[in-house]
C-alpha positions as CSV (number, residue, x, y, z in Angstrom):
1,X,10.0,18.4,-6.0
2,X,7.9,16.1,-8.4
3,X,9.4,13.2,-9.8
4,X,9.0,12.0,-13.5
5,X,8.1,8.3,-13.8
6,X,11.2,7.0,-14.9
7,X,13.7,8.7,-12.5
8,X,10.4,7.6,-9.6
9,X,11.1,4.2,-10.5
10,X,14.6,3.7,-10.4
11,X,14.4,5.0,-6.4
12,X,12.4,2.1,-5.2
13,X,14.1,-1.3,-4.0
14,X,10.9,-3.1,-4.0
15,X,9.1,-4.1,-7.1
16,X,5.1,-2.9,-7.3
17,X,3.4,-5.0,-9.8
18,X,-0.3,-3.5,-10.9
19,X,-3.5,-5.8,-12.0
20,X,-5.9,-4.4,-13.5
21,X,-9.6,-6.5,-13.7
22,X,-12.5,-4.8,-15.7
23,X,-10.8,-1.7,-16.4
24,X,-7.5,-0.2,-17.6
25,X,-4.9,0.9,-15.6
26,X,-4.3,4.3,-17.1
27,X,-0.8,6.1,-16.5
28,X,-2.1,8.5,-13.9
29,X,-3.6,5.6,-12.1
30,X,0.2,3.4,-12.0
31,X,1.5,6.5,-11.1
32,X,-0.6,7.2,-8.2
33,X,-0.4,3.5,-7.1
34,X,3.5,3.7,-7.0
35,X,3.7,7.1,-5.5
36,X,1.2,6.0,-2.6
37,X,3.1,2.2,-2.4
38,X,6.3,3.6,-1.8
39,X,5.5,5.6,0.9
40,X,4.3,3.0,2.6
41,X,8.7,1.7,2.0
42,X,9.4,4.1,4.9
43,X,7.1,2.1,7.0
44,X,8.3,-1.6,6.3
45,X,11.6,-1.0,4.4
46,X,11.3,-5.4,4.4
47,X,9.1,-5.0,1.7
48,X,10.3,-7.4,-0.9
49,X,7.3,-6.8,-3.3
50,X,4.3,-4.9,-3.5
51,X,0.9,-6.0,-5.6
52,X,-1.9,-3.5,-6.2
53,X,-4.8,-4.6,-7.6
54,X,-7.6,-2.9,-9.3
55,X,-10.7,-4.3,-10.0
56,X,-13.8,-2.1,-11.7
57,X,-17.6,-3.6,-10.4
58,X,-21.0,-3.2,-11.7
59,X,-21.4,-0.4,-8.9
60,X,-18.3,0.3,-7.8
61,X,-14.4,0.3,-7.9
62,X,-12.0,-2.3,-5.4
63,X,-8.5,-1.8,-4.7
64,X,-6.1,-4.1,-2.8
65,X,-2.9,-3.5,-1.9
66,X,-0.8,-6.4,-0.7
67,X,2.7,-5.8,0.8
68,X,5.4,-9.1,0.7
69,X,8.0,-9.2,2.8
70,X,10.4,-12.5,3.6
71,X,8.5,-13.7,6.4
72,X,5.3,-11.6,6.3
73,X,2.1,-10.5,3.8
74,X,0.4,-7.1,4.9
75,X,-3.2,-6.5,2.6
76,X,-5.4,-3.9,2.8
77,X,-8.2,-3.5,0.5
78,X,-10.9,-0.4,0.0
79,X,-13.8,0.0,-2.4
80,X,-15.4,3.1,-3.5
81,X,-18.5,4.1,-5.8
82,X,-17.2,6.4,-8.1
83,X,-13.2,7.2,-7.3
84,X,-10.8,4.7,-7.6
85,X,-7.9,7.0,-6.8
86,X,-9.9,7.3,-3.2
87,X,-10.2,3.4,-3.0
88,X,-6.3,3.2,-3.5
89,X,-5.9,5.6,-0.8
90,X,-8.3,3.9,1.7
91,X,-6.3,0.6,0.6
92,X,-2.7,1.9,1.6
93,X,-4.1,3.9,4.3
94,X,-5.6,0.4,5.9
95,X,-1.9,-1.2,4.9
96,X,0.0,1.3,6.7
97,X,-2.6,0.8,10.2
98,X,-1.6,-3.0,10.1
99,X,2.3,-2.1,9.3
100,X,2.0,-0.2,12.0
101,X,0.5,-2.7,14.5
102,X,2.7,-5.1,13.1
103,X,6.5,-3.5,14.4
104,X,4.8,-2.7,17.3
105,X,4.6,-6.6,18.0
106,X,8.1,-6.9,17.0
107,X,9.1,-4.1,19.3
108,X,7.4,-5.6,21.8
109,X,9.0,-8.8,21.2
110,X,12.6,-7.3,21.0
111,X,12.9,-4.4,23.1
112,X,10.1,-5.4,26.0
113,X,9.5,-1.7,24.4
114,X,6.4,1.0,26.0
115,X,3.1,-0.5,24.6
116,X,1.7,0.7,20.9
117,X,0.4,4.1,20.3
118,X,-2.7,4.2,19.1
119,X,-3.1,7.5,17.0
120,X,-5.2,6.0,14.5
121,X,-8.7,5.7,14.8
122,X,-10.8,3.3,13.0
């Protein structure tokens, strides 16, 4: 079921900070930002800290998304004419490719595991 903000919160280890450049980070738009951050937890549960930020230009919207781990930065970053909510998704969307890519190189390392599969395009 859905979650209310506070009880959303209190779930995540990681801590998501939001910056907000030329506009303001309304509530809808922190909420969507945590809900899509988080999932990306599942992922990379190293995460140590997450930083999203959102940044209105003449033309368009920016959103970058930058995962901290201990050893490790993951950044993804999206633009979009008139959706920022789409730019945010593009953003984690490009996060989660290189998460991806990057505990297949670890597997690789450990395991001497099959190669990566690549199911995402682009």
């Amino acid at each position: 079921g859905d979650l209310s903000g506070g009880a959303f919160h209190a779930r995540l280890k990681m801590e998501i900070r939001i910056t907000a450049k030329g506009m303001t980070a309304t509530e809808d738009v922190k909420e969507w930002v945590f809900r899509k951050v988080s999932k990306l937890e599942k992922f990379f549960p190293r995460i140590v800290e997450a930083h999203a930020f959102l940044k209105k230009e003449k033309y368009f919207y920016v959103a970058e998304i930058t995962l901290l781990a201990k050893h490790h930065r993951i950044f993804g970053e999206a633009q979009d004419q008139d959706n920022l909510f789409t730019a945010i998704d593009v953003a984690c969307h490009r996060v989660a490719t290189q998460v991806k890519k990057y505990r297949e190189k670890i597997k690789d390392h450990s395991t001497g595991a099959a190669g990566p599969t690549e199911e995402l395009s682009g």
